[in-house]
N, C-alpha and C positions, 0 to 999 in steps of 0.2 A: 388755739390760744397757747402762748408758750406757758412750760412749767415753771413755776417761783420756784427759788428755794424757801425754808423757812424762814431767813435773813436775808435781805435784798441786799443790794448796794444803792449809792447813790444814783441818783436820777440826774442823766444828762445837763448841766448848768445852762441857762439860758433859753428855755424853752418855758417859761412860767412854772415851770416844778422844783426848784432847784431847792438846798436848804431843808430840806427834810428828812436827812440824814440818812441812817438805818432803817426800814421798814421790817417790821417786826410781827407775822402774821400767827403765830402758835396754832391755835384752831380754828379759826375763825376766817372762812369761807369768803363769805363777804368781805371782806378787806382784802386779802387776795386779791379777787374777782375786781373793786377798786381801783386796786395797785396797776394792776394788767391793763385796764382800759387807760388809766392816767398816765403809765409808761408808754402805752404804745401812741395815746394822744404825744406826748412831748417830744419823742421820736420824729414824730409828721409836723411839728412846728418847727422843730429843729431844722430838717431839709429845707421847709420852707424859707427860714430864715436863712441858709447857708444857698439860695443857686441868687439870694440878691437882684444882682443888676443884669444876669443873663437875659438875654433876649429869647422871648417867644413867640413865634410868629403864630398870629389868630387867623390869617386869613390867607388865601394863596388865588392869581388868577393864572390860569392855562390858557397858551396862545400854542395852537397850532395851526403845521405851516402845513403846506405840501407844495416839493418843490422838487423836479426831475424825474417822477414817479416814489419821492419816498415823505413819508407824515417827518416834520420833528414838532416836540413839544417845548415850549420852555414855559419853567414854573416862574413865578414873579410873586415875591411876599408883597401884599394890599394892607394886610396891620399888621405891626407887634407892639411888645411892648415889654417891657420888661418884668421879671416876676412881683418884685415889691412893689409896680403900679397896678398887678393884678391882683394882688394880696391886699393891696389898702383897699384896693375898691370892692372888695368882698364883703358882702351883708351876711352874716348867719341867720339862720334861722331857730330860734333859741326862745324857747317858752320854760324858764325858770320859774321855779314857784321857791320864793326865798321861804328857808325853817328856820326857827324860831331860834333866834342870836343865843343859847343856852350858854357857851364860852366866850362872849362878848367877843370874836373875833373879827366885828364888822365887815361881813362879807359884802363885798359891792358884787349883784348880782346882773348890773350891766352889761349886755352881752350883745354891743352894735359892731365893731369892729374884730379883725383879726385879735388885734392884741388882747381884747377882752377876753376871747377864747385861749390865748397864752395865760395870762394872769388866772382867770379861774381855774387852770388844769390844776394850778398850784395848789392853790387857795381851798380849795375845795377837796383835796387831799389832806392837806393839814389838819381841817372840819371833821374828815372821814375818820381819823385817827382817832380826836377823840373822844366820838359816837361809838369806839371800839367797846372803851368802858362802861357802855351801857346794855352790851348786848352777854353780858355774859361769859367772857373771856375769860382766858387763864388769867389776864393781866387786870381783868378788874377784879379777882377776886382777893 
C-alpha cells in the first residue's frame, strides 16, 4: 500500500473522485486507509476510461500447416472487441448495504454498471470524510 502524506492532493479528475479537494488525514487511520483504496480505485477507472476504443482481441484460432518437412503456424483473431464494449458489458458484483443518510447526501447505492462503480468511488469518499467527525479526530474536536 503506498504511503499518504498527511495532506493529499487532488484525485485524478474524471474517474468519479474528482472534487474533493485536499484530503486531510491528521490521525485518523481509517481515512487514510479510505483514501488509498479510493485512489487506487480511480487510478483503474481512469486507464479504463483512457485505452476507449483500442481493440482487444478475446479469442484467437491456430492453423497449422506442415509443408516441406517444416510446421508453420498462423494466429487468426475469432473475437475482439473494443475496451469500452468490454467495460459496458461488465456486471459487478456489489452487495452494498446503504447507512443511514445522517448528511442528507443522497447516496444512490446502485451499483449495476461500470459507471456506477466510477460515481460511487467518489461519492462514497465524500461520505467517508464526514464520518471523520464522528470518530474522534483532531478535526472533530
Amino acid at each position: 500500500m503506498p504511503k499518504l502524506p498527511k495532506k493529499g492532493g487532488a484525485v485524478r479528475e474524471g474517474c468519479g473522485a474528482a472534487d474533493h479537494g485536499e484530503a486531510e488525514f491528521g490521525d485518523n487511520e481509517t481515512l487514510r486507509k479510505v483514501y488509498s483504496v479510493m485512489k487506487v480505485n480511480a487510478e483503474i477507472i481512469h486507464r479504463l476510461q483512457q485505452v476507449g476504443n483500442k481493440q482487444v482481441v478475446l479469442g484467437w484460432d491456430l492453423h497449422v500447416t506442415f509443408s516441406s518437412g517444416k510446421f508453420a503456424v498462423k494466429q487468426i483473431a475469432t473475437d475482439a472487441q473494443t475496451a469500452q464494449q468490454i467495460v459496458s458489458q461488465f456486471v459487478p458484483e456489489c452487495e452494498l448495504i446503504p447507512i443511514e443518510d445522517l448528511f442528507n447526501d443522497k447516496l444512490n447505492f446502485q451499483c449495476r454498471k461500470f459507471n456506477d462503480l466510477a460515481r460511487l468511488n467518489g461519492e462514497m469518499w465524500r461520505v467517508a470524510k464526514k464520518y471523520e467527525m464522528f470518530e474522534g479526530s483532531s478535526r472533530s474536536e
